[in-house]
N, C-alpha and C positions, 0 to 999 in steps of 0.2 A: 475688327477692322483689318484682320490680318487673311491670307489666305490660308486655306488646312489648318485653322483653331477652331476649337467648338470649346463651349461652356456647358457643362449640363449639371444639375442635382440628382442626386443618387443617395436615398436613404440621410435627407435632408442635411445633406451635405451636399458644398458646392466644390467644383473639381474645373481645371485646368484642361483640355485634350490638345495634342501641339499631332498632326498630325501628317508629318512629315519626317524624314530621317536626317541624321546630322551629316551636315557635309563634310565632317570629319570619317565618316563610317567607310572604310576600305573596302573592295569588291569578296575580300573574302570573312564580314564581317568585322573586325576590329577596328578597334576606335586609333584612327592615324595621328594624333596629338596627346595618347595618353599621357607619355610622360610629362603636359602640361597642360592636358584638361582642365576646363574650370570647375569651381569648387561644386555648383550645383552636380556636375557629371561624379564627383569624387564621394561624395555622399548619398548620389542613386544605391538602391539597393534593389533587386529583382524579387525580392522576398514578398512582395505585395504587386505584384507588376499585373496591370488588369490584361495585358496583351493576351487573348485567345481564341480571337474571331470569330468567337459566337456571340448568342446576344446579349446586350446592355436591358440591366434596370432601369433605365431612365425614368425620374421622376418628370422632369425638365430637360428639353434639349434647347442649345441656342444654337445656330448655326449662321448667325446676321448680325450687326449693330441691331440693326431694325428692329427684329424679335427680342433680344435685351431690353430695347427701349421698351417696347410694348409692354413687356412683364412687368418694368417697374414702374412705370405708369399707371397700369394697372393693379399694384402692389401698392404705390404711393397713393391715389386715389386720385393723383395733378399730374397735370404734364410737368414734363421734367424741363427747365431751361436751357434755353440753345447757350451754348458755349459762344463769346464774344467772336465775331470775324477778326482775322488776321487782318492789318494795315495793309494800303495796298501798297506797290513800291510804282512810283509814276517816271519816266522820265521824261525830263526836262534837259532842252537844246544837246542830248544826244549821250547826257547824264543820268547815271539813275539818282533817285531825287525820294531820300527815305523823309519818314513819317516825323514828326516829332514829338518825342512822347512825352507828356508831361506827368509830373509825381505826386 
């Protein structure tokens, strides 16, 4: 649901691809918040880093909600259920006029 993520499986494992740079990253490569990076950036380690620009294994690529959905539908053998809608917020004489949710 995000732009520049992809999902793919690779040697029946599923993987993460974010593929965008941090806007921490300086014009001359460094990371401009090191000394308070967060913990996922503190525990990166480059010793496995698939960066090479040549080609991917993919066993599965997802590049959509939509293709996600498909695969596990298709995996599930059912459709998958729509998530409930959001309440609408309506206003009233010039008020916003929320929902009232009961428990």
């Amino acid at each position: 649901m995000h732009e520049n993520i992809i999902v793919y499986i690779e040697k029946k494992r599923w993987y993460l691809g974010i593929l965008n740079k941090c806007k921490h990253l300086q014009d001359d490569h460094r990371c401009g918040v090191y000394e308070n990076r967060p913990q996922i950036c503190r525990e990166y380690s480059t010793e496995n880093c698939d960066y090479h620009g040549g080609e991917y294994d993919f066993q599965i690529l997802f590049t959509s909600a939509e293709q996600f959905r498909g695969y596990a539908e298709k995996k599930l053998g059912q459709p998958l259920i729509e998530p409930p809608k959001p309440p609408r917020i309506k206003r009233v004489g010039g008020r916003l006029s929320l929902p009232v949710m009961s428990s």
